[in-house]
N, C-alpha and C positions, 0 to 999 in steps of 0.2 A: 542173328546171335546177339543176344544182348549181355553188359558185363552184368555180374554181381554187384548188388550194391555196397557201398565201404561199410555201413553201417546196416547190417541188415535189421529190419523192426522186427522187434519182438510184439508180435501181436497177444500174446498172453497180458503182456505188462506194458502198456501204450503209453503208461505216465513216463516211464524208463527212458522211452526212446526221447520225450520233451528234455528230460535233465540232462543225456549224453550230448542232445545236441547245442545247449546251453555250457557245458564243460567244451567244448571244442571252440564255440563261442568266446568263451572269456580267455582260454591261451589265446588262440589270437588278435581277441584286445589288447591283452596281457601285451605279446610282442608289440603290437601297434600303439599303446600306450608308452611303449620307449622311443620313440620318434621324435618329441621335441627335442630329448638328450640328448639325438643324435644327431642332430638338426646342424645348432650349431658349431659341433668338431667341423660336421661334414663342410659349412659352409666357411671356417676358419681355413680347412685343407684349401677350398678352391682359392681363396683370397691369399694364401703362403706362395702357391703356385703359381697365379697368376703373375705376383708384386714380382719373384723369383725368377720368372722368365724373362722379363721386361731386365732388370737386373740384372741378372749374368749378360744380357746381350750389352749392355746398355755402361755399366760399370768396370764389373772383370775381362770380359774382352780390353774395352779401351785403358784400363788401368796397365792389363800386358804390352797394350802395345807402346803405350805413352812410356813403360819402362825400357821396352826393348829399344826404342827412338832415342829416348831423352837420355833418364839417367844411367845406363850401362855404358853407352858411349861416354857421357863425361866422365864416368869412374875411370873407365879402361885408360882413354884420354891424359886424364891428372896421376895416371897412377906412376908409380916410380917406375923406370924400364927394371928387371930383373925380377925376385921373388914376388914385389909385392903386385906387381902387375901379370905374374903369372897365378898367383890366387885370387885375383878378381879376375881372371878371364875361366879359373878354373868356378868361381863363383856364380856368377855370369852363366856360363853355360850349363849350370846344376837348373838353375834357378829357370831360364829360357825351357829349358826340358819339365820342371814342373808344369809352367805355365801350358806348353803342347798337349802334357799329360793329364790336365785337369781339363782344359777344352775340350780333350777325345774324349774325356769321360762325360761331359756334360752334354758330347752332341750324341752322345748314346743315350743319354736320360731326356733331352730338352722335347723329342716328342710325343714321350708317354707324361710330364709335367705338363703340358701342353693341354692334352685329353684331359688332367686331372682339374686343370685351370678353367673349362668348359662344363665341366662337373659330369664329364662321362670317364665311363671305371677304365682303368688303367692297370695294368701290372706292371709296379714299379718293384724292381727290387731294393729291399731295405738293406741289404747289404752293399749295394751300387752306391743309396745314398748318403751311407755311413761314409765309406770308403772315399766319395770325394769331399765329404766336409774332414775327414781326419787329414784327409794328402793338404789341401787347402790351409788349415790349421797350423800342419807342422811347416807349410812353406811359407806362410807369414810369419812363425817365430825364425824362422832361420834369418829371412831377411830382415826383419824388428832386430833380432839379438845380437848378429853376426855381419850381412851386408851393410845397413843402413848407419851402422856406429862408424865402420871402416870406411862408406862411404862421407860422410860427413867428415872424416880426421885428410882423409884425402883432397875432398874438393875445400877444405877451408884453408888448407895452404898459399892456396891462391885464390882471393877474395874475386877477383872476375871470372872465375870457373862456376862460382857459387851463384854468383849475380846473373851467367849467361844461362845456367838452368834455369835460375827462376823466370826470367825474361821469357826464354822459349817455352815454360811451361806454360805462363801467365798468357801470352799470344795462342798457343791452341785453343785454350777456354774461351776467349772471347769471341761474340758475336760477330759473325761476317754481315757487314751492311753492302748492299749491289745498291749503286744511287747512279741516276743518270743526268749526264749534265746539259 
């Protein structure tokens, strides 16, 4: 049993069947002709993805934790005992709970951005990655507008609070040499 064919020939009219298969031809140029357009979004996607994975690992993790280490202890630490040290621990623990809540949203997305960084298709949802640049977004202003003022009016009361953050910040960055004697 053999199919029908898509385009049956019109043997009365044989010139017909040359132009229909010449109009099938050219939409599919047509599409294939939008290729270079696409070319580069597609390879702008894998290159966003790539830089992006490397990044979140590489940055926003150790920026959480260099926070959760460093400067929330010295906040809580300098803060006054009573209100104001119970709004930086209330502070503190908002902010600790973004950071959990943007990690669990990113190890939900980190291995379909992965796929896309390799340049194979993915289903990423675009509302997944709205949702963690808005949470993101709104918890850098909160800590810009509201933590990082209150913590600076805090640790500058006492100038070696201020000098032993930077110190222990400045010592993580640096390079560890192994030398043997």
């Amino acid at each position: 049993m053999s199919a029908a064919p898509q385009n049956p020939i019109d043997t009365d009219a044989p010139l017909t069947n040359f132009s229909q298969c010449h109009a099938g031809i050219l939409r599919h140029l047509n599409d294939f002709g939008q290729l270079p357009e696409l070319l580069e979004p597609a390879q702008r996607l894998r290159q966003i993805a790539e830089r992006f994975v490397e990044f979140f690992r590489e940055a926003v993790f150790e920026h959480h934790q260099e926070e959760e280490r460093e400067l929330f202890p010295a906040v809580l630490a300098s803060a006054e005992p009573g209100p104001e040290r119970q709004r930086v621990q209330q502070m503190v623990d908002q902010l600790t709970r973004e950071h959990r809540d943007v990690e669990a949203q990113w190890k939900q997305l980190e291995p379909l951005i992965k796929k896309l960084a390799k340049g194979q298709p993915a289903d990423v949802n675009p509302q997944a990655v709205s949702s963690l640049v808005a949470q993101y977004q709104a918890h850098a202003r909160f800590e810009e507008q509201e933590f990082l003022p209150l913590s600076e009016k805090i640790l500058s009361r006492n100038g070696d609070h201020m000098a032993a953050l930077g110190l222990s910040l400045h010592m993580r960055h640096q390079p560890v040499f192994l030398s043997h004697v």
